[in-house]
C-alpha positions as CSV (number, residue, x, y, z in Angstrom):
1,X,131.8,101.8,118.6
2,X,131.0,105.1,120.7
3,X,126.9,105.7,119.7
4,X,126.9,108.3,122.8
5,X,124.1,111.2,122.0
6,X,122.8,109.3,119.6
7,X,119.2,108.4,119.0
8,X,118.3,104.8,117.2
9,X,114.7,103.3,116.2
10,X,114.8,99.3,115.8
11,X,111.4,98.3,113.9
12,X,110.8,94.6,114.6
13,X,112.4,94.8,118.0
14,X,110.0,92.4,119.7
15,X,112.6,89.4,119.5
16,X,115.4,88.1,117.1
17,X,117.4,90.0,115.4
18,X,115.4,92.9,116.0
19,X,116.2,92.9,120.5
20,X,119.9,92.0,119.1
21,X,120.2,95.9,117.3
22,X,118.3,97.4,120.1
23,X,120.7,95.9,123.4
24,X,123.8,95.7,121.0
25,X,123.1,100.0,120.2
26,X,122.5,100.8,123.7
27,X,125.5,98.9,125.2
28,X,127.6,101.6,122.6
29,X,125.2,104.3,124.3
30,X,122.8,104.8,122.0
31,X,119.2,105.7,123.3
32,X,116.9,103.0,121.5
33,X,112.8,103.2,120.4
34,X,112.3,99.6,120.4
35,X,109.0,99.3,118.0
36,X,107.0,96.2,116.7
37,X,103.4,95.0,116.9
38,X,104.6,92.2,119.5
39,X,105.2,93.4,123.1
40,X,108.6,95.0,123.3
41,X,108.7,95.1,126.9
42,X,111.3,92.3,127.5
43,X,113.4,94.1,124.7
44,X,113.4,97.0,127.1
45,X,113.6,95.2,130.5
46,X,117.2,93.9,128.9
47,X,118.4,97.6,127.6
48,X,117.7,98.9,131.5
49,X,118.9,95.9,132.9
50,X,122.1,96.6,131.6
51,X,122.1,100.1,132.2
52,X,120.9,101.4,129.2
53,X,117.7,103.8,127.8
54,X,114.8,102.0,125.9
55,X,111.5,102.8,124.7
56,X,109.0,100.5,123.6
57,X,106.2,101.3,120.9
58,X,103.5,99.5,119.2
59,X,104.2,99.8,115.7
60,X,102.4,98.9,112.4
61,X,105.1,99.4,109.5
62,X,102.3,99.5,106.9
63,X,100.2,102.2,108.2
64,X,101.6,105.3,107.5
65,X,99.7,107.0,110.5
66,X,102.0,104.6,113.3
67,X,105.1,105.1,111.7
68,X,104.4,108.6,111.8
69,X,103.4,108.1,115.6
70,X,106.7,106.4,116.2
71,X,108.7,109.1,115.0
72,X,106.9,111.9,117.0
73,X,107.7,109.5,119.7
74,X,110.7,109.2,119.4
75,X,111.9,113.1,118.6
76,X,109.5,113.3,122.4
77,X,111.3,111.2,124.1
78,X,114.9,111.6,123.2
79,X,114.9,115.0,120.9
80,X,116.2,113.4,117.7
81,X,116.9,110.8,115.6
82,X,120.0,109.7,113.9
83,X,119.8,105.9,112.9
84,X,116.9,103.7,111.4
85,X,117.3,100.3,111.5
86,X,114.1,98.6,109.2
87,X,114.5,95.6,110.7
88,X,110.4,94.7,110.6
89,X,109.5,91.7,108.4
90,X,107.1,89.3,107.1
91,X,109.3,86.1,107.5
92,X,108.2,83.0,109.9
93,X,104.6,83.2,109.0
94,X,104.8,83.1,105.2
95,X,104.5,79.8,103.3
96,X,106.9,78.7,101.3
97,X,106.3,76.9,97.9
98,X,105.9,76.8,94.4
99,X,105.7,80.4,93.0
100,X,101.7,79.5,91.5
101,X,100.6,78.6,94.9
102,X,101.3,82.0,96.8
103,X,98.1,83.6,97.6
104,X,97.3,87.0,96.7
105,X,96.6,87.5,100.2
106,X,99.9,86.6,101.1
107,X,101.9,88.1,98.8
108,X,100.3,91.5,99.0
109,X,100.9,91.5,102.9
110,X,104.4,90.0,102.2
111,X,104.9,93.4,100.2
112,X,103.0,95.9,102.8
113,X,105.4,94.9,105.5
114,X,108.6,94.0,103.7
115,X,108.4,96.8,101.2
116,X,105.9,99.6,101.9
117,X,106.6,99.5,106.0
118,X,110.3,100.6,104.7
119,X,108.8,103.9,102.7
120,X,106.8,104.6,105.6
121,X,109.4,104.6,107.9
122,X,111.7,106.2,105.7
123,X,109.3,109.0,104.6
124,X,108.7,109.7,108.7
125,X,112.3,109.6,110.0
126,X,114.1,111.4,107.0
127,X,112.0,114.7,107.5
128,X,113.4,114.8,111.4
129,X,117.3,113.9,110.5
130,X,116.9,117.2,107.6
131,X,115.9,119.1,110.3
132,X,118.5,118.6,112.7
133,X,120.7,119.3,109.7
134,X,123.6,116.6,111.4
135,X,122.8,113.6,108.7
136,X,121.8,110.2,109.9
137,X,122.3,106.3,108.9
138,X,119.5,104.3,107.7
139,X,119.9,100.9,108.0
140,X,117.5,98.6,105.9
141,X,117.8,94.5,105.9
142,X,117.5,92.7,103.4
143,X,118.6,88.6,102.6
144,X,120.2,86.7,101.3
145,X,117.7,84.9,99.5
146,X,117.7,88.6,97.4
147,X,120.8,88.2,96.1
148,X,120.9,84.7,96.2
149,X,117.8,83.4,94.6
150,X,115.9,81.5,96.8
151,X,113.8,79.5,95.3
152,X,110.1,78.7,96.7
153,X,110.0,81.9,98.8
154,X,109.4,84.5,95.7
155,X,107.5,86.8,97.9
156,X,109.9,86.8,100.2
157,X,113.0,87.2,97.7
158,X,111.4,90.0,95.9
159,X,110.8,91.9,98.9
160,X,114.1,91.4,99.8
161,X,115.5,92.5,96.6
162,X,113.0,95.5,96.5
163,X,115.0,96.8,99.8
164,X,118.6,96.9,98.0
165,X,116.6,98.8,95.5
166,X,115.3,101.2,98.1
167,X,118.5,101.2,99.4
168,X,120.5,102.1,96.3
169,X,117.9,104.8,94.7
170,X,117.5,106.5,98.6
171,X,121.3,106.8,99.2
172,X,121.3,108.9,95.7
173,X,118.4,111.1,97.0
174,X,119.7,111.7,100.5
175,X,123.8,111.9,99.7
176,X,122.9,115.8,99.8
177,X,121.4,115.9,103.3
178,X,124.4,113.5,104.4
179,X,121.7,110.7,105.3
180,X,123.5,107.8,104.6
181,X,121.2,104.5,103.4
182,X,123.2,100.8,103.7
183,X,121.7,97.3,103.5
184,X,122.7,94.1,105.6
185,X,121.9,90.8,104.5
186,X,122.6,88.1,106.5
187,X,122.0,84.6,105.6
188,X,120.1,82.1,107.9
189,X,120.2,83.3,111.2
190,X,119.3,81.4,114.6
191,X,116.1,82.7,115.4
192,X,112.3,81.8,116.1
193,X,111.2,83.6,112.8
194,X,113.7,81.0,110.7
195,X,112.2,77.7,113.4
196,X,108.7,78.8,112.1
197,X,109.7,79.4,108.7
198,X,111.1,76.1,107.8
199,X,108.6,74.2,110.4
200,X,109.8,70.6,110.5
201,X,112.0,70.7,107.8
202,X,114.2,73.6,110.0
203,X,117.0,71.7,110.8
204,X,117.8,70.1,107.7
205,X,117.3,73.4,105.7
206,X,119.6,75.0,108.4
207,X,122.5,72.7,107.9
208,X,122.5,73.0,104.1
209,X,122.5,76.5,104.3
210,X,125.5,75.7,106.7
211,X,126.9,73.8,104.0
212,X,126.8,76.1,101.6
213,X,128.8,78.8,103.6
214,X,132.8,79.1,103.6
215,X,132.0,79.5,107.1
216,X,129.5,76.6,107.7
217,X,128.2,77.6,111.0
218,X,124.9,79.2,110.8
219,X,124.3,83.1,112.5
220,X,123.5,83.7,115.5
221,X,122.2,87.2,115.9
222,X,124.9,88.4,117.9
223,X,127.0,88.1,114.8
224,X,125.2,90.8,113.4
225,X,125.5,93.3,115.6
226,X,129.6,94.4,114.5
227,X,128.1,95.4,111.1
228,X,124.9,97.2,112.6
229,X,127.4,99.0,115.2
230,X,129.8,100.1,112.3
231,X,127.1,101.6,110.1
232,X,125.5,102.8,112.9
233,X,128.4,105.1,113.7
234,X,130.7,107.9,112.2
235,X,133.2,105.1,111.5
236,X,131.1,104.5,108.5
237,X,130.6,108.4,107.2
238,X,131.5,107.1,103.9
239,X,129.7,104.3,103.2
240,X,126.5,104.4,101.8
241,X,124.4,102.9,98.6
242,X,126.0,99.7,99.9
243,X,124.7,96.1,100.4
244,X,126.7,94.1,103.3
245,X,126.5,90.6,103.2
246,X,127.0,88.8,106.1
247,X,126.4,85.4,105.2
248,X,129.0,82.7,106.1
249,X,131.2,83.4,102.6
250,X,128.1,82.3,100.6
251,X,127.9,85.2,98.0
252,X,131.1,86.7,96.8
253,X,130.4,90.2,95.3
C-alpha cells in the first residue's frame, strides 16, 4: 500500500500493537505522530532506523487538552492529517473477574481511556481532516471480547463494544466530509499487554483462545498491520461503518 504524503497519528504507540501501526505506516511512506503516555522514543528510533519520519508525543487520551496538543502537533510538524489510528487502551493492567468485584475505580478509568480517549481524539483530529477538505480514515480498535462476549472482563468488553458503536454512529456523521470511520478487532494478540493481562494463567488462556480459532495460531502483531495498511489507504475509499475481525476464524459475521 502506497501511504506517500500522507500523515498518520498512532495513540498507544509506546509498544505492541501500537509500534506495529506506526513502523508498518511508515515503511508504506506514511509520516507517523507516535503518541502514548509511555516513552515512544524506541517506537521512533525504529521508524528512522529504517528510513522513515516519526514523531514522538506524550499523550493522555482522556484529557481533552493533550489530545488537542497532539493534533496541533501533529498539523506543526507534518501540515496535516489524514489517518487516526485509536489504538490507546486500558488492557494489561485491569483485573479480570467476576462482574461484582470490578471496582468503581477501575471501571471508570477502564471507560476514560477505552471510551472517552476515542471522543477526544476524534473530536481533535476530525476538525483538521474538514479543513483540508481531502477526507481521512479513522481507525478505532476494538476486540474481540466485544463481539464475542468475554466473560470476567465486562469493563473491558463494554468498552470494546462502545468503540463499534462509535464507529458505526461516526461513519454516519462524517460520510458527508468523506471521513471514513472502520474498526479492527483482533483476537488475542502476542503482546506484553495480553502477558500482564492474564499473569500466570497467560499461557493457558492463550492456547484456548488458539483452540478456539479456525486458525489456531495466536496473532502476532505483525498480522495486523495488512488490515491497518488497507484502511489506511485509498484502496479502502469505500469502506467505512465497518467492523474487521481479524481473529483466527473465531467469529463468523
Amino acid at each position: 500500500m502506497d501511504l506517500n504524503r500522507k500523515v498518520a497519528i498512532v495513540t498507544g504507540a509506546a509498544r505492541g500493537l501500537g509500534r506495529e501501526y506506526v513502523c508498518c505506516l511508515a515503511a508504506a511512506g506514511a509520516a507517523v505522530i507516535a503518541a502514548d503516555q509511555r516513552d515512544c522514543s524506541e517506537t521512533v528510533t525504529e521508524v528512522e532506523a529504517a528510513g522513515g519520519r516519526a514523531l514522538g508525543l506524550e499523550l493522555d487520551v482522556a484529557d481533552s487538552q493533550s489530545t488537542q496538543a497532539m493534533a496541533d502537533a501533529a498539523v506543526d510538524a507534518f501540515g496535516r492529517i489524514d489517518v487516526l489510528i485509536n489504538n490507546a487502551a486500558l488492557y494489561g493492567s485491569l483485573k479480570g473477574g467476576r462482574f461484582e468485584d470490578i471496582t468503581d475505580a477501575e471501571w471508570d478509568a477502564c471507560m476514560a481511556v477505552n471510551v472517552k480517549g476515542i471522543w477526544n481524539c476524534c473530536k481533535a483530529v476530525v476538525p483538521v481532516m474538514r479543513k483540508a477538505g481531502v477526507g481521512g480514515s479513522i481507525i478505532n480498535i476494538s476486540s474481540l471480547a466485544a463481539v464475542y462476549g468475554t466473560p470476567f472482563t465486562l469493563h473491558y468488553t463494554t468498552s470494546k463494544a462502545a468503540v463499534i458503536g462509535i464507529t458505526r454512529s461516526l461513519a454516519r456523521e462524517l460520510g458527508r466530509d468523506w471521513i471514513r470511520v472502520n474498526t479492527i478487532a483482533p483476537s488475542c494478540v502476542l503482546t506484553d499487554g495480553t502477558d500482564e493481562f492474564f499473569g500466570a494463567k497467560s499461557d493457558r488462556a492463550k492456547q484456548v483462545i488458539a483452540s478456539g480459532q479456525a486458525l489456531q495460531k495466536n496473532l502476532k502483531t505483525r498480522d495486523l498491520a495488512g488490515t491497518v495498511l488497507y484502511l489506511a489507504s485509498d484502496a479502502s475509499r469505500f469502506v467505512t461503518g465497518q467492523t474487521i475481525m481479524v481473529d483466527g476464524g473465531t467469529v463468523l459475521l
